[in-house]
C-alpha beads as a LAMMPS data file, in Angstrom:
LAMMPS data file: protein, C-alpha beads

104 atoms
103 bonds

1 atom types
1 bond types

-500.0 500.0 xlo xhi
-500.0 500.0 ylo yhi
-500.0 500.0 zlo zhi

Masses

1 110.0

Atoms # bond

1 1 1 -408.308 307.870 377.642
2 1 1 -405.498 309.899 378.719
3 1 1 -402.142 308.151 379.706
4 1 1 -402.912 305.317 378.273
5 1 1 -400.298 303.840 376.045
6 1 1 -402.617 301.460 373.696
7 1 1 -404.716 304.471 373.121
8 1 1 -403.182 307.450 370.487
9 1 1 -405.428 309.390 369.136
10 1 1 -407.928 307.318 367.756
11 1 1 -405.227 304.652 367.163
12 1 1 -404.057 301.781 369.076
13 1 1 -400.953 301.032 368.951
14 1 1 -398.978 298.403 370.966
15 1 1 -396.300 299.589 373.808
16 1 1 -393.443 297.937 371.388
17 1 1 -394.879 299.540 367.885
18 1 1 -395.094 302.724 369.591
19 1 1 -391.215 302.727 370.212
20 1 1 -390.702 302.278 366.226
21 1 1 -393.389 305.043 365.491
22 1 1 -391.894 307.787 366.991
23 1 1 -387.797 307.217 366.290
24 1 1 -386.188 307.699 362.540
25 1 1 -383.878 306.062 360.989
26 1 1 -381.059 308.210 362.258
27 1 1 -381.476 307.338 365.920
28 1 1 -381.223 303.472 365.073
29 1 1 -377.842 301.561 366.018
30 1 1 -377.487 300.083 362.152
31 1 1 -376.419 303.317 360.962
32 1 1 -373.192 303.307 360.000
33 1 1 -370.644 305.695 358.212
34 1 1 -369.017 303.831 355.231
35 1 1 -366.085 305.526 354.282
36 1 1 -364.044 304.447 350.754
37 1 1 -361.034 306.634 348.871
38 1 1 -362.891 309.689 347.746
39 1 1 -366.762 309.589 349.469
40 1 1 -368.101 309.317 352.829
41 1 1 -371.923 307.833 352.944
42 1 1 -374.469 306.410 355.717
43 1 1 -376.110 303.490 355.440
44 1 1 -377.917 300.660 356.986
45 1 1 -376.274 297.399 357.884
46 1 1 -379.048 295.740 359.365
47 1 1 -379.203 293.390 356.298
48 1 1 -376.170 291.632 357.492
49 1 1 -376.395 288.350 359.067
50 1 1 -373.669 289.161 361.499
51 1 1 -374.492 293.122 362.146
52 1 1 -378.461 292.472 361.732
53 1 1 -378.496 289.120 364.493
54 1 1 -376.602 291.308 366.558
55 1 1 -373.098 288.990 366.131
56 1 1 -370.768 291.674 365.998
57 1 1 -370.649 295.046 367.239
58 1 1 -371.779 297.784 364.669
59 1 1 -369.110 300.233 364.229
60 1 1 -369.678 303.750 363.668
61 1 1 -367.145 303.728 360.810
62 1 1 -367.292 300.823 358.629
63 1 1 -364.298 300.492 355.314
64 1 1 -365.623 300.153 352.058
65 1 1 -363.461 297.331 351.277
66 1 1 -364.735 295.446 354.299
67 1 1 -368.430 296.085 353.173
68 1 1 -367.545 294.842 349.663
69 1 1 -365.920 291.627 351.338
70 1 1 -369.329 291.174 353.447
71 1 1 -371.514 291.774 350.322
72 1 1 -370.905 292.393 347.313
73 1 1 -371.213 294.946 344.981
74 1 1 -375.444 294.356 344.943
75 1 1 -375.399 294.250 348.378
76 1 1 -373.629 297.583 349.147
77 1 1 -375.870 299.094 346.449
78 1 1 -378.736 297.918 348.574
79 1 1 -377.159 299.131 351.374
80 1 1 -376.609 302.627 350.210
81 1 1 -380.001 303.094 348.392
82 1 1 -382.121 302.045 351.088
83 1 1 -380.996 304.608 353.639
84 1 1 -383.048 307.630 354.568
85 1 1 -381.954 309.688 357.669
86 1 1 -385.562 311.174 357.903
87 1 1 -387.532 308.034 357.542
88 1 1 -389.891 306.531 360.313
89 1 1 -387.599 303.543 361.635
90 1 1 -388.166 299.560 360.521
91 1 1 -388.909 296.667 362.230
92 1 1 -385.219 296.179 362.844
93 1 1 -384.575 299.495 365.020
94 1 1 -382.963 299.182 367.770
95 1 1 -381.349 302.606 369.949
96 1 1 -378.063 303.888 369.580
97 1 1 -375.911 302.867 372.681
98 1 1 -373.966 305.935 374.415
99 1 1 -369.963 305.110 374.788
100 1 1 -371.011 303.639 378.450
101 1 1 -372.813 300.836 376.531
102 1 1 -376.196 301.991 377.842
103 1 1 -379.662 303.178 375.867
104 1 1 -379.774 307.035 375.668

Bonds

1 1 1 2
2 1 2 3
3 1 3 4
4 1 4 5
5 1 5 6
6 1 6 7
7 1 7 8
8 1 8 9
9 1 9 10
10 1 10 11
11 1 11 12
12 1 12 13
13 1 13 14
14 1 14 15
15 1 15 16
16 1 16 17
17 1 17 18
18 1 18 19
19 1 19 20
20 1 20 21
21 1 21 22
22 1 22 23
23 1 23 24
24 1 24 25
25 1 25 26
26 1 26 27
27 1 27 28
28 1 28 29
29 1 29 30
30 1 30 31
31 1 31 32
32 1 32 33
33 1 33 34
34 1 34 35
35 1 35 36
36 1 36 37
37 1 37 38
38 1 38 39
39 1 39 40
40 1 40 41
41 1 41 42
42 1 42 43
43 1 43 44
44 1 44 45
45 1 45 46
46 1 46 47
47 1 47 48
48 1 48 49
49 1 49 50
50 1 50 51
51 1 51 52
52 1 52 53
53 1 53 54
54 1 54 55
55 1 55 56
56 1 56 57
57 1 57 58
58 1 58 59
59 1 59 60
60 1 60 61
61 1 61 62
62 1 62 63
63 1 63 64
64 1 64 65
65 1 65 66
66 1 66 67
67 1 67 68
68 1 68 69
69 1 69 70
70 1 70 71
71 1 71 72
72 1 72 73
73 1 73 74
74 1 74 75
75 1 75 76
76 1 76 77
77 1 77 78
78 1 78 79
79 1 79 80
80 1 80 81
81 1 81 82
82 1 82 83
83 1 83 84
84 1 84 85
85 1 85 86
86 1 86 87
87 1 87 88
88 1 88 89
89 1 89 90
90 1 90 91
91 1 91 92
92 1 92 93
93 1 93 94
94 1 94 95
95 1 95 96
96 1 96 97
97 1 97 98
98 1 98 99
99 1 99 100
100 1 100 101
101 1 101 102
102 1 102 103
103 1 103 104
């Protein structure tokens, strides 16, 4: 059973699953730095229609005002809250581009 990708230790797991398993949410490409007057904070944008259907680019830096334009005050609070650098990545992960615009 060794090699095989559907087989991990007593688990399967499918080749696309497996991907998500093993990266956090650090490594994911909806992490973004919001930055307002007096704080810096991560979160995750991938609750945005146009950063989560991949319409716009996600920035590495992202204004609080803009955020607060995008979604509200309830919104950002979601944004903030849910955000754990440490945590096993979602269903949304996708990896972090390098500058070239290719996966690491």
């Amino acid at each position: 059973m060794r090699g095989n990708k559907l087989w991990d230790g007593h688990r399967i797991v499918l080749p696309e699953m497996r991907e998500k398993a093993v990266h956090r949410c650090r490594e994911c490409r909806f992490l973004a730095v919001i930055v307002g007057q007096e704080e810096t904070r991560s979160g995750c944008v991938a609750g945005i229609a146009s950063f989560g259907g991949l319409q716009r680019r996600v920035p590495e830096r992202i204004p609080l005002r803009e955020l607060l334009h995008q979604v509200g005050r309830s919104g950002l609070q979601d944004i903030l809250t849910g955000f754990n650098p440490d945590a096993q990545a979602c269903g949304r992960f996708l990896p972090r581009l390098n500058k070239s615009g290719k996966k690491p």
